[in-house]
Backbone as ProteinMPNN parsed JSONL, in Angstrom:
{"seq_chain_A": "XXXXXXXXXXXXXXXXXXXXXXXXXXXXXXXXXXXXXXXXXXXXXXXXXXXXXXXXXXXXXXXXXXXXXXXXXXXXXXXXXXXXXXXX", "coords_chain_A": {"N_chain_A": [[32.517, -49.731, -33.007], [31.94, -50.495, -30.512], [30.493, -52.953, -29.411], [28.643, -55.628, -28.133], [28.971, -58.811, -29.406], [26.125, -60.221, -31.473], [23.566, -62.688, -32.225], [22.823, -64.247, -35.172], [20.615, -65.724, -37.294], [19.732, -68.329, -40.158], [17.937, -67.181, -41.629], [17.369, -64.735, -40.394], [16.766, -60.985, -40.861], [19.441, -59.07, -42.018], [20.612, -56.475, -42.501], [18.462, -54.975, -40.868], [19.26, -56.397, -38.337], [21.926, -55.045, -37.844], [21.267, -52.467, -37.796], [19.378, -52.11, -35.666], [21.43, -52.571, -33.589], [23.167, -50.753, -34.305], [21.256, -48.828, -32.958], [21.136, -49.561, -30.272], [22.216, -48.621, -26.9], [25.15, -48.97, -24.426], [25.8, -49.437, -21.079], [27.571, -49.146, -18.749], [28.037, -49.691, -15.96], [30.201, -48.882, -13.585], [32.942, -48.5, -10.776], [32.475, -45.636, -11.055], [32.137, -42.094, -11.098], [30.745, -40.235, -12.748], [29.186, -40.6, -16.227], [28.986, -40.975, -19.435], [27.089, -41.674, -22.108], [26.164, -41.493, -25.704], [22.284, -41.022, -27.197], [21.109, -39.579, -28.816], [20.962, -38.402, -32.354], [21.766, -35.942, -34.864], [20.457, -36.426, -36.948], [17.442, -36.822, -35.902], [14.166, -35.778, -35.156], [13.556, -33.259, -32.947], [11.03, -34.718, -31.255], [11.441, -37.217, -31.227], [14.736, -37.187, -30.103], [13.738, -35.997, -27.63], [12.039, -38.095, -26.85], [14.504, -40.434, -26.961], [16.162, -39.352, -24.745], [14.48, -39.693, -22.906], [13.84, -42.379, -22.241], [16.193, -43.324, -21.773], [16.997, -42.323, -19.742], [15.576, -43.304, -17.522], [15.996, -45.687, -17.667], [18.575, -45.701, -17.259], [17.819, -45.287, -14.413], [16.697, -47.457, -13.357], [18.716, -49.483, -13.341], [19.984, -48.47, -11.654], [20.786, -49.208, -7.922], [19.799, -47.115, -5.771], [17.938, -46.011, -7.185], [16.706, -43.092, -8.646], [17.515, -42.078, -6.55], [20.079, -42.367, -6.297], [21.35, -40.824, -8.566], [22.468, -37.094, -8.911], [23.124, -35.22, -10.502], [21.795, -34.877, -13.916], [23.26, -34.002, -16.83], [22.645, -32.71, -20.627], [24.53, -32.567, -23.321], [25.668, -31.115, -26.538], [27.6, -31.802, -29.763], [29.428, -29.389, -29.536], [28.339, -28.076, -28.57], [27.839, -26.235, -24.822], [27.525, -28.23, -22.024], [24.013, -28.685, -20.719], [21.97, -28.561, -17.562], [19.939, -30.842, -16.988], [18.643, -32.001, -14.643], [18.699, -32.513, -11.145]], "CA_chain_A": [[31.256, -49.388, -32.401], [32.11, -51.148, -29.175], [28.96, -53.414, -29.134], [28.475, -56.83, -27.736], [28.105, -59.866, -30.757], [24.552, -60.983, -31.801], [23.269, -63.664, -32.758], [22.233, -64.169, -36.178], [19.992, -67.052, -38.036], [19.881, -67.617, -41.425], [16.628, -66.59, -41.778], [16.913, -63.153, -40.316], [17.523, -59.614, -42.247], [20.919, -58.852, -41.662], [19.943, -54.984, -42.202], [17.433, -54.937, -39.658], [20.238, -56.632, -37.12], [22.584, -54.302, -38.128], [20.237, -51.258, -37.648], [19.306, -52.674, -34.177], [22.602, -52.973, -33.047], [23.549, -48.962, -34.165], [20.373, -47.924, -32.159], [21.233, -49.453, -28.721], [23.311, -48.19, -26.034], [25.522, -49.957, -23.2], [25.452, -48.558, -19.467], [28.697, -49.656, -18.269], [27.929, -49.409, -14.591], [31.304, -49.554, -12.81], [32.947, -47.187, -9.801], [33.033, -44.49, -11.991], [31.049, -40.84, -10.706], [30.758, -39.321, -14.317], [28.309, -41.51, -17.242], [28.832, -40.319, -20.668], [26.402, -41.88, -23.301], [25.155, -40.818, -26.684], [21.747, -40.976, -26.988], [20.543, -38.96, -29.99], [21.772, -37.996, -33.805], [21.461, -34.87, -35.157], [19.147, -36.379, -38.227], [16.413, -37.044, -35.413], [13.492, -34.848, -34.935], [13.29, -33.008, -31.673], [10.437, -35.225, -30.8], [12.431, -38.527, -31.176], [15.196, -37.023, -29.432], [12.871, -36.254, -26.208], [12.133, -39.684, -26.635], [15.526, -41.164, -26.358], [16.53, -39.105, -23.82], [13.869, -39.786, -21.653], [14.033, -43.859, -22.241], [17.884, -43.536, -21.553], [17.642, -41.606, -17.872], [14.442, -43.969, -16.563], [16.798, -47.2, -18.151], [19.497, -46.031, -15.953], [17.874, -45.077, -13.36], [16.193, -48.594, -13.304], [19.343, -50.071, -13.063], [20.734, -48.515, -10.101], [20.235, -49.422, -6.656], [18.594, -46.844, -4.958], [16.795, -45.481, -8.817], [16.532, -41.876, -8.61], [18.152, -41.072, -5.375], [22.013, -42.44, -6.929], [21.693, -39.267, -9.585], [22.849, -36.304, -8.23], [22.972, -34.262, -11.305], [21.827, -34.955, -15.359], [23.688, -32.679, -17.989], [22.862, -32.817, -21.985], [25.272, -31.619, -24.406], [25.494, -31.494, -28.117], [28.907, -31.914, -29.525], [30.332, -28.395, -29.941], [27.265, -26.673, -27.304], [27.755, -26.017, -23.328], [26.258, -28.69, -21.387], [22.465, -28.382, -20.011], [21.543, -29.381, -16.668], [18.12, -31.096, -16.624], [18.045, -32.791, -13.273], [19.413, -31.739, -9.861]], "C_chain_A": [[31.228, -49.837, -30.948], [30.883, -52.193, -29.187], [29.289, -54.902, -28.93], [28.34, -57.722, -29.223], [26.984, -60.205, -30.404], [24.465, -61.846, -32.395], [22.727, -63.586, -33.899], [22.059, -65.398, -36.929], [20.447, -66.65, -39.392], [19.106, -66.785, -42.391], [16.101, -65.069, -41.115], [17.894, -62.375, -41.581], [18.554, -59.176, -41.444], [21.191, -57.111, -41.67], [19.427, -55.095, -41.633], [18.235, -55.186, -38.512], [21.157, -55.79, -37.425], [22.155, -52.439, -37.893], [20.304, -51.062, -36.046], [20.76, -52.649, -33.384], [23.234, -51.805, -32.899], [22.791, -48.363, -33.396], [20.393, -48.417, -30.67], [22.303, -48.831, -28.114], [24.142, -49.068, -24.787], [25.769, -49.25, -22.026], [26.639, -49.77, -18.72], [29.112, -49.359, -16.613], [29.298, -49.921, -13.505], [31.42, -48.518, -11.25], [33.495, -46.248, -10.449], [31.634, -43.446, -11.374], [30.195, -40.019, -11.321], [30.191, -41.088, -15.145], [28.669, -40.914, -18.585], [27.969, -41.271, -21.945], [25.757, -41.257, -24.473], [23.61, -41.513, -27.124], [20.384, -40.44, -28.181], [21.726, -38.294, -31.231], [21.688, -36.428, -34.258], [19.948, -35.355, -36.702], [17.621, -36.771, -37.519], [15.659, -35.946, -34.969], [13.729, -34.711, -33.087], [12.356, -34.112, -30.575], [11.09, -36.766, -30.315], [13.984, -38.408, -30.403], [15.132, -37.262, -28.071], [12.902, -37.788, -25.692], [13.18, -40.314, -25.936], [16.165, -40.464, -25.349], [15.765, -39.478, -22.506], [13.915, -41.752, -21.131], [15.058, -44.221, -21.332], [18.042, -43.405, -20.192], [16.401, -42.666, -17.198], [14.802, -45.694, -16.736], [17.906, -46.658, -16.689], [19.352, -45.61, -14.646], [17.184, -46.481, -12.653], [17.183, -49.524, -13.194], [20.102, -49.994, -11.658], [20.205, -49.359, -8.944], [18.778, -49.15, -5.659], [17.712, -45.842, -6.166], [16.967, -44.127, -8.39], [17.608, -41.604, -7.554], [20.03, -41.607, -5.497], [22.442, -41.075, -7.732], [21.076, -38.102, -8.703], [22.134, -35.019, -9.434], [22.512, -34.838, -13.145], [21.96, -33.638, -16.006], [23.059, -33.445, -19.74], [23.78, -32.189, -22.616], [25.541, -32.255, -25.572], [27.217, -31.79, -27.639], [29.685, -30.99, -29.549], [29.345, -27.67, -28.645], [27.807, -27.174, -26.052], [26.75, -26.932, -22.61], [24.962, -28.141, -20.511], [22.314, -28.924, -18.824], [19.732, -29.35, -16.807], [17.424, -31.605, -15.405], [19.162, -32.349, -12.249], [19.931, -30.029, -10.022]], "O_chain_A": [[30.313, -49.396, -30.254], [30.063, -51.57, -28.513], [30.22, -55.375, -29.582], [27.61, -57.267, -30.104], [26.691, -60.488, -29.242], [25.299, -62.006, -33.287], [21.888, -62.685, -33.887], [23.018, -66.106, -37.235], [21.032, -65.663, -39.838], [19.36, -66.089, -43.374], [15.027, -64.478, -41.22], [18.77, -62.605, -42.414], [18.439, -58.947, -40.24], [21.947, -56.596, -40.846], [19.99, -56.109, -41.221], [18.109, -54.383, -37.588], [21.427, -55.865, -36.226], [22.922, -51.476, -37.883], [20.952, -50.26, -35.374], [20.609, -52.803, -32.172], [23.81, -51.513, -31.851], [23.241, -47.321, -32.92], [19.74, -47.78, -29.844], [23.29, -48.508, -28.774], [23.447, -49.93, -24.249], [26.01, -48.073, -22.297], [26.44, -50.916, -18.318], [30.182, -48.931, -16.179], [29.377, -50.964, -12.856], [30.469, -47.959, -10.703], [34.696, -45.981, -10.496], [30.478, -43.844, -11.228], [29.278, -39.328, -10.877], [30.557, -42.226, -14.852], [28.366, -39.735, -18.404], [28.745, -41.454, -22.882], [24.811, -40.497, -24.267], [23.733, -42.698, -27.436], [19.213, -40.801, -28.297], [22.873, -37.876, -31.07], [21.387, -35.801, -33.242], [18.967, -34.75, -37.133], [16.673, -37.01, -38.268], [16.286, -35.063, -34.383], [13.961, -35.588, -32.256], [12.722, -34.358, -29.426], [11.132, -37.218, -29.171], [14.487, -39.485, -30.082], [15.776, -38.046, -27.374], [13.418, -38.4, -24.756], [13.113, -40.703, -24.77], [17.036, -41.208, -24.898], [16.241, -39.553, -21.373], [13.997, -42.21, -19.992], [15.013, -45.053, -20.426], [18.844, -44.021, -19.491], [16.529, -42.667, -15.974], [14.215, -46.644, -16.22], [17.955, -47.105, -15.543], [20.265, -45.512, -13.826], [17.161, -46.541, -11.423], [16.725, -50.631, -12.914], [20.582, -50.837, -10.9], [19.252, -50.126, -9.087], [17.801, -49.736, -5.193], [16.889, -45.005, -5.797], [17.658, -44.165, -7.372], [18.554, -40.868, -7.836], [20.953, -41.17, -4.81], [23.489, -40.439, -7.611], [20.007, -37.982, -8.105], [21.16, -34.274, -9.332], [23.539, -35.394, -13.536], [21.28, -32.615, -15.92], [23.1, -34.665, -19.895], [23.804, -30.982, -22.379], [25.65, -33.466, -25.765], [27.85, -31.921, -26.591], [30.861, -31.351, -29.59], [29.787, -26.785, -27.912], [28.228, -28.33, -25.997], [25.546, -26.695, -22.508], [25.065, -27.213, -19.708], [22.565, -30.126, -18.912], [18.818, -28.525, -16.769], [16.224, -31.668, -15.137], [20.28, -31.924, -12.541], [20.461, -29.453, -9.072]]}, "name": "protein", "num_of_chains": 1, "seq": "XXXXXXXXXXXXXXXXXXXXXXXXXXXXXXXXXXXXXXXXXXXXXXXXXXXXXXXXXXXXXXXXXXXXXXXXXXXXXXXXXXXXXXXX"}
């Protein structure tokens, strides 16, 4: 899964951290020009999709520098469909 270790008591649910841990993402901000993250499942409604897509591009655009004006272009694509451009 690539994912950072967590911490875990003994007193937490170990499902619940385990859950948590499949639903984040990491933003591996290096000198790289191209981002690729996944973002959404196919068992998520359209609406919950929206969602995480929109979380995902206002997360990394909150990390950059200059926020908005670093992204040039945002594409979506499934895994077999033609990417989408939604921005630039």
């Amino acid at each position: 899964i690539n994912k950072f270790p967590i911490a875990v008591s003994p007193a937490d649910n170990l499902q619940e951290k385990i859950n948590e841990a499949k639903g984040t993402i990491k933003f591996q901000l290096k000198k790289v020009l191209c981002l690729g993250v996944a973002v959404a499942h196919a068992g998520l409604s359209e609406e919950e999709q929206r969602q995480n897509i929109t979380l995902s591009i206002n997360f990394l655009a909150s990390l950059l520098k200059k926020n908005w004006n670093n992204i040039r272009t945002l594409n979506i694509k499934t895994t077999m469909g033609k990417p989408q451009r939604i921005y630039g």
